[in-house]
N, C-alpha and C positions, 0 to 999 in steps of 0.2 A: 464507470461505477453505475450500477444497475439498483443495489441496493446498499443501504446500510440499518445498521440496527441501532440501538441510543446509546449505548457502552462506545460504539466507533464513533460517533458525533460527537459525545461529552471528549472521550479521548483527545481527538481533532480539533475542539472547540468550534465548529458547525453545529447549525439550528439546522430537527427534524426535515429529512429532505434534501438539504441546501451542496451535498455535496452528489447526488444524481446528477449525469452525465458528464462529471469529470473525468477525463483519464486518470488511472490510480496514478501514475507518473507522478502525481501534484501534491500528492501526499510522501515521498521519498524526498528526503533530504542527501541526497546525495549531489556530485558536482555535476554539475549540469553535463558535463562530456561523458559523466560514467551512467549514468540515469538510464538508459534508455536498454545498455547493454547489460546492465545489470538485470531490469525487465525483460529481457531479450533471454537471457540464461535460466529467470527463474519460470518461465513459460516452456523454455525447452524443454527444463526439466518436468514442469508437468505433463508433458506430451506423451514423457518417455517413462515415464513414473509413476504418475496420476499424483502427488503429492510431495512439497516441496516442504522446508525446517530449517528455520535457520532464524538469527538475530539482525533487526531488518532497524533503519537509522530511518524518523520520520520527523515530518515538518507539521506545527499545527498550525492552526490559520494565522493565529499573531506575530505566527514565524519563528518560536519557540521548538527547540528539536528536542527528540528523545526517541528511546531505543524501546523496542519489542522484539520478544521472543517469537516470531511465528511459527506457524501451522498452513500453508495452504493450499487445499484439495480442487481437482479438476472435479466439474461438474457437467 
């Protein structure tokens, strides 16, 4: 993670900053075996795409989960 805006921090429940140079990996609530390949598919698809959609399951920092609708563009 490169950046965030306060809308993804307040979401996440992280302070201004505090989630820079994590792998987004840490933010997905998925099982630890499927995580990775899951990232793995939705990068492909940006490659081949330029833009990925779909309903994504996340983790917030108190370990708390919930679901979002994504949107996410190659840059």
């Amino acid at each position: 993670i490169i950046f965030t805006n306060k809308a993804e921090d307040v979401m996440f429940g992280y302070e201004t900053g505090e989630m820079i140079g994590m792998h987004v990996s840490q933010q997905n609530a998925y099982p630890q075996d499927q995580n990775m390949e899951i990232v793995n598919m939705v990068m492909d698809t940006l490659n081949k795409k330029g833009a990925w959609s779909g309903e994504w399951h996340n983790i917030r920092k108190d370990g708390s989960l919930f679901f979002t609708y994504s949107h996410i563009t190659a840059m």
